[in-house]
LUMDO-842648 format. One record per residue (C-alpha): residue in one letter; z, y, x. Coordinates in nm, 2 decimals, padded with zeros to 4 digits. Example, Ala and Ser with C-alpha at 12.3 -4.5 7.8 and 13.67 -1.06 7.14 Angstrom:
REM residues 2
   type       c3       c2       c1
      A    00.78   -00.45    01.23
      S    00.71   -00.11    01.37
//
This chain:
REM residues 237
   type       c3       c2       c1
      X   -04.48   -06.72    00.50
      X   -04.53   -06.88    00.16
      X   -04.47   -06.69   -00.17
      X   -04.15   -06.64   -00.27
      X   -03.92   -06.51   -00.64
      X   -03.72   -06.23   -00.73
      X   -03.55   -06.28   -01.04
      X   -03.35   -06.06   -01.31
      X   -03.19   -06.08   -01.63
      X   -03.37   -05.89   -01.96
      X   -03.29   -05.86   -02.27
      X   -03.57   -06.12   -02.38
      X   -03.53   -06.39   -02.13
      X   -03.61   -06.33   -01.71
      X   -03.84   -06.08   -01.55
      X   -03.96   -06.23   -01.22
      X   -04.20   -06.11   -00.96
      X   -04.39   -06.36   -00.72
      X   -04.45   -06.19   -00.37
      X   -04.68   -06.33   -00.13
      X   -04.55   -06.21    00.20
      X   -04.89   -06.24    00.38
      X   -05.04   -06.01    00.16
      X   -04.82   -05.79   -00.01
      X   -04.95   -05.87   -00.34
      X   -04.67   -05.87   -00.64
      X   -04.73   -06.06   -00.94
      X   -04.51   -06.00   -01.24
      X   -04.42   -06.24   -01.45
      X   -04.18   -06.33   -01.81
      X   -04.02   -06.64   -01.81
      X   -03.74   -06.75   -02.16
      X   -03.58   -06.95   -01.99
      X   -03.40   -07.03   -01.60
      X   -03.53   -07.38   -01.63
      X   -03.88   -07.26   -01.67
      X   -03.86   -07.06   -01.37
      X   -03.72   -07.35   -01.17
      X   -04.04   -07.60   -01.35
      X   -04.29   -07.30   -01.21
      X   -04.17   -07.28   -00.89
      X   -04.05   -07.59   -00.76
      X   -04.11   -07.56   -00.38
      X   -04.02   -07.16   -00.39
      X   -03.77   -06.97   -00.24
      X   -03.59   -06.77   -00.52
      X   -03.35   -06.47   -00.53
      X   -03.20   -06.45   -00.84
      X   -02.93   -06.17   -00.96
      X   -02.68   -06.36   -01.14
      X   -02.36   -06.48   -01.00
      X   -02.39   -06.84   -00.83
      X   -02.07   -06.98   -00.78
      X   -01.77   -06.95   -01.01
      X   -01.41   -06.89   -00.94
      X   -01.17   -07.17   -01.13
      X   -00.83   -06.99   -01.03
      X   -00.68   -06.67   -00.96
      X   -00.84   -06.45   -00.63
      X   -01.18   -06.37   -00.73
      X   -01.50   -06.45   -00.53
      X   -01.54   -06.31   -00.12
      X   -01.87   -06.23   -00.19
      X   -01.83   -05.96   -00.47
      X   -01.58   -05.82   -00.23
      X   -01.80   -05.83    00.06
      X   -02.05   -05.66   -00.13
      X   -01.87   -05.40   -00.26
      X   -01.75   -05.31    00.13
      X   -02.13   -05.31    00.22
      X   -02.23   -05.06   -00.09
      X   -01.92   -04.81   -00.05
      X   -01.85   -04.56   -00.27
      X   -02.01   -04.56   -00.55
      X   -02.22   -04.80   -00.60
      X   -01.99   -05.08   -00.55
      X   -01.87   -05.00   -00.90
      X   -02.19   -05.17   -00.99
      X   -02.09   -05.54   -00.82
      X   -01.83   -05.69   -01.12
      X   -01.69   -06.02   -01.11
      X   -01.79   -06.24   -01.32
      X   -01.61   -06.47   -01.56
      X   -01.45   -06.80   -01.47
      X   -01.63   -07.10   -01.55
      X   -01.44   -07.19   -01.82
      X   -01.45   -06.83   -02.01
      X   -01.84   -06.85   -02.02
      X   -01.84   -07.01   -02.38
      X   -01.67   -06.76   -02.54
      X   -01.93   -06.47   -02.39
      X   -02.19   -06.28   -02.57
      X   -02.31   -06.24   -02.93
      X   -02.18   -06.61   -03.02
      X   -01.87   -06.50   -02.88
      X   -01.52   -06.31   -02.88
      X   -01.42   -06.09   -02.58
      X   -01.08   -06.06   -02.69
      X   -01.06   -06.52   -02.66
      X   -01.29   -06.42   -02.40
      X   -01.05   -06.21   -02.19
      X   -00.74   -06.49   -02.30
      X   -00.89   -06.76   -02.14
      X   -00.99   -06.57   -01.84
      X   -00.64   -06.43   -01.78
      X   -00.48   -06.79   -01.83
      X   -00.75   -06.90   -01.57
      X   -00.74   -06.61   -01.29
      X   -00.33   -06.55   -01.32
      X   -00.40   -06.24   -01.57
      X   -00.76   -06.10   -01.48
      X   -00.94   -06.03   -01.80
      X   -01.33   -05.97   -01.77
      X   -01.55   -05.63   -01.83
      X   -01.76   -05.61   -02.13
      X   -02.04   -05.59   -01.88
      X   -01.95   -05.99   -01.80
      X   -01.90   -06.09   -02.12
      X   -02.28   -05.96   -02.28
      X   -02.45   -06.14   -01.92
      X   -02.21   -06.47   -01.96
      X   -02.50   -06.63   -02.10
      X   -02.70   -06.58   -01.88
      X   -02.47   -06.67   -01.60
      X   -02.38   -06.99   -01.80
      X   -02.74   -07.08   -01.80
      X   -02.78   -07.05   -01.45
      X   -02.43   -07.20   -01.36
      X   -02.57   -07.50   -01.59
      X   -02.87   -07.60   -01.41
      X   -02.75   -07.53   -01.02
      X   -02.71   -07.81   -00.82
      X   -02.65   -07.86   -00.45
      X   -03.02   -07.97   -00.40
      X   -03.14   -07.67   -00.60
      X   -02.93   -07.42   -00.42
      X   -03.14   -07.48   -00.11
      X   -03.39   -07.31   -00.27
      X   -03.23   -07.09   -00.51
      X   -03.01   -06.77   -00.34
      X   -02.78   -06.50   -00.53
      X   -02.90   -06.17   -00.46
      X   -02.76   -05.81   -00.59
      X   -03.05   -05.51   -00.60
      X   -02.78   -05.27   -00.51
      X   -02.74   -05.47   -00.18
      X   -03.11   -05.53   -00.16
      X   -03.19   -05.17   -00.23
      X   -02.94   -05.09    00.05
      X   -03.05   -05.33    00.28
      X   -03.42   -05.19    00.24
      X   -03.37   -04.80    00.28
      X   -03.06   -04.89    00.53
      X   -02.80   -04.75    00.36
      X   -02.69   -04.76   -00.05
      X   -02.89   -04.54   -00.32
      X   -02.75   -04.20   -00.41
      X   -02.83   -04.20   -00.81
      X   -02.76   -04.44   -01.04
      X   -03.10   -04.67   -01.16
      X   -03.01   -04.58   -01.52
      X   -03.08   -04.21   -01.45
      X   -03.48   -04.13   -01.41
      X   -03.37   -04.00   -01.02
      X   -03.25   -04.34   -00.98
      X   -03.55   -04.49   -01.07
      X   -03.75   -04.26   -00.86
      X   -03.59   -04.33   -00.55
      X   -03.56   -04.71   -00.53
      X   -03.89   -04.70   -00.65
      X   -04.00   -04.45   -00.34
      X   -03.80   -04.73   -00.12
      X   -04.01   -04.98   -00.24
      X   -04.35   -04.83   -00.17
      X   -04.24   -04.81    00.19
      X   -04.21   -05.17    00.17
      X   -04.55   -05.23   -00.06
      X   -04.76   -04.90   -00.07
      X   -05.01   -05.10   -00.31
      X   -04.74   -04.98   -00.60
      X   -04.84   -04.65   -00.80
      X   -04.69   -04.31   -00.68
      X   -04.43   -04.32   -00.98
      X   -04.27   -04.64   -01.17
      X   -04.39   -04.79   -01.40
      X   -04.38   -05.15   -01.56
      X   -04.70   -05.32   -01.53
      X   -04.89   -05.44   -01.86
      X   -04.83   -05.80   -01.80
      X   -04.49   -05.76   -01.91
      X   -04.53   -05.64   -02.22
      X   -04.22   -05.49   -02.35
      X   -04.03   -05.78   -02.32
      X   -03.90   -05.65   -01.97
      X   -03.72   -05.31   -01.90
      X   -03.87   -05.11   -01.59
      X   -03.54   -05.13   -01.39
      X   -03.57   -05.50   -01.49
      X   -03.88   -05.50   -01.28
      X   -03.75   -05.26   -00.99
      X   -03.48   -05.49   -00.96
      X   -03.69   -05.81   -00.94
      X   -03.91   -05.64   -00.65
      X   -03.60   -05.56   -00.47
      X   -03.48   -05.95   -00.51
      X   -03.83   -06.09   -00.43
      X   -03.79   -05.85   -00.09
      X   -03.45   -06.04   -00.02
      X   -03.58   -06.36   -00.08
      X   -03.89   -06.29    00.18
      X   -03.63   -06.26    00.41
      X   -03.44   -06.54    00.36
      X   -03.78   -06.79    00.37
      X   -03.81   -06.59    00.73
      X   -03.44   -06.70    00.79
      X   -03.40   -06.28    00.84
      X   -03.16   -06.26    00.57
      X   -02.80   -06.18    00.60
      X   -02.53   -06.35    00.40
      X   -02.18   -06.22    00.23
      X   -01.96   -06.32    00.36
      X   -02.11   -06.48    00.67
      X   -01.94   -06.84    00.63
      X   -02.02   -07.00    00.26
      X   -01.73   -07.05    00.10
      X   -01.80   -07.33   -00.19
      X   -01.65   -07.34   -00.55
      X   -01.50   -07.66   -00.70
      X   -01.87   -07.75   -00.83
      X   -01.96   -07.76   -00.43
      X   -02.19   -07.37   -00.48
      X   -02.20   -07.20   -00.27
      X   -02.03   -06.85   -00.29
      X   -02.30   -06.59   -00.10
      X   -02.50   -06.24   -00.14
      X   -02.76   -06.26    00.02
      X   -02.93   -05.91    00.19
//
C-alpha cells in the first residue's frame, strides 16, 4: 500500500501526518499552506478535515447529515455545516459574521452559520479554491469524529477538548499503531505551531485515508451527490 495523508486545520497553517501503511511508521509534518500539501504529495491519497463540496441553495449537505446519524448522540453536535460558497468571503478575522450570516440566509432560504464556520471559512475557502475534479481523485473529506468511530467501532464518550478525550482516542490509536508513546503527546517536529488534538486528528484522517487507498473505506452517503462545481459531496470512514 503506498503512503498516504491525514490532514487538519491549525491555527498556523495544516498539521499533516504521512503514514506508510506497510510499516506503520507516522511522520508528522507542518505545511502554511493547502497548495503546499497538494505540491508535496502529488501522487498521495489524502484525507483532509475540511468540508469538500459546498451547498449553493437551501437544504444543506447529505453528508453532514449522514454523519451526524453515524455519530449519534453527542458527538454529532461536533459535525456543523459549513457556509455556502458564496458566504466564505465574509468569514474570519477579515470578516463580519453578522454580513456573514445575511448572505448565508439569503443563499440557504434563512440558515445563518455557527461562529465555529465562520473562524474555519478560510480555511474551507482555501481548500474549496484549489479542488478540482482531477484533484478530488486523490483528495477525500474525512471527519475524526467519524474516523475515531470507525476505528474503536462505535463514537468516543468524552469530548477531545477535555484531557479524557484526548486519552481515549489516543488509546484507540495505539491499537492501531502501538509504536505511539503510552500517553499523547505532540511530537517535536511540530514545534508549537500545531495543537495536540491537531495531531490526534490528523492520525485518525491518515487511518481513513489508508483505507480508502485499500478501497476499504466507506462513504456518506453511499452514492456521491455533486455540488454545482461538480465535488463531490462525501465522508469518508
Amino acid at each position: 500500500m503506498p503512503k498516504v495523508l491525514g490532514v487538519d486545520g491549525c491555527p498556523h497553517g495544516w498539521c499533516a501526518v504521512q503514514l506508510d501503511a506497510r510499516k506503520l511508521t507516522l511522520t508528522p509534518v507542518h505545511y502554511d499552506t493547502f497548495e503546499a500539501i497538494l505540491d508535496a504529495h502529488p501522487n498521495t491519497v489524502i484525507a483532509i478535515d475540511v468540508p469538500i463540496g459546498l451547498m449553493d441553495g437551501p437544504g444543506g449537505r447529505e453528508c453532514d447529515r449522514a454523519a451526524r446519524a453515524y455519530l449519534r448522540w453527542p458527538r454529532r453536535t461536533s459535525v456543523f455545516s459549513p457556509p455556502a460558497r458564496k458566504t466564505l468571503k465574509w468569514c474570519g478575522h477579515d470578516g463580519d459574521y453578522k454580513e456573514a450570516c445575511r448572505v448565508n440566509r439569503e443563499v440557504t432560504g434563512g440558515k445563518a452559520i455557527s461562529q465555529q464556520s465562520f473562524w474555519i471559512g478560510p480555511k474551507i475557502r482555501e481548500v474549496d479554491e484549489a479542488m478540482t475534479r482531477a484533484i478530488e481523485r486523490r483528495v477525500y473529506e474525512a471527519h475524526p469524529e467519524v474516523c475515531f468511530a470507525a476505528i474503536a467501532g462505535h463514537p468516543m464518550s468524552n469530548r477531545k477538548s477535555r484531557r479524557l478525550g484526548r486519552e481515549e482516542r489516543w488509546r484507540h490509536l495505539r491499537k492501531k499503531f502501538p509504536q505511539l508513546p503510552p500517553e499523547p503527546a505532540r511530537p517535536a517536529e511540530l514545534g508549537r505551531r500545531c495543537d495536540l488534538v491537531d495531531y490526534i486528528d490528523a492520525i485518525a484522517c491518515a487511518w481513513t485515508a489508508a483505507r480508502i487507498a485499500a478501497d476499504e473505506a466507506v462513504p456518506m452517503p453511499e452514492k456521491a451527490l455533486r455540488d454545482r462545481c461538480g465535488l463531490r459531496m462525501t465522508i469518508w470512514r
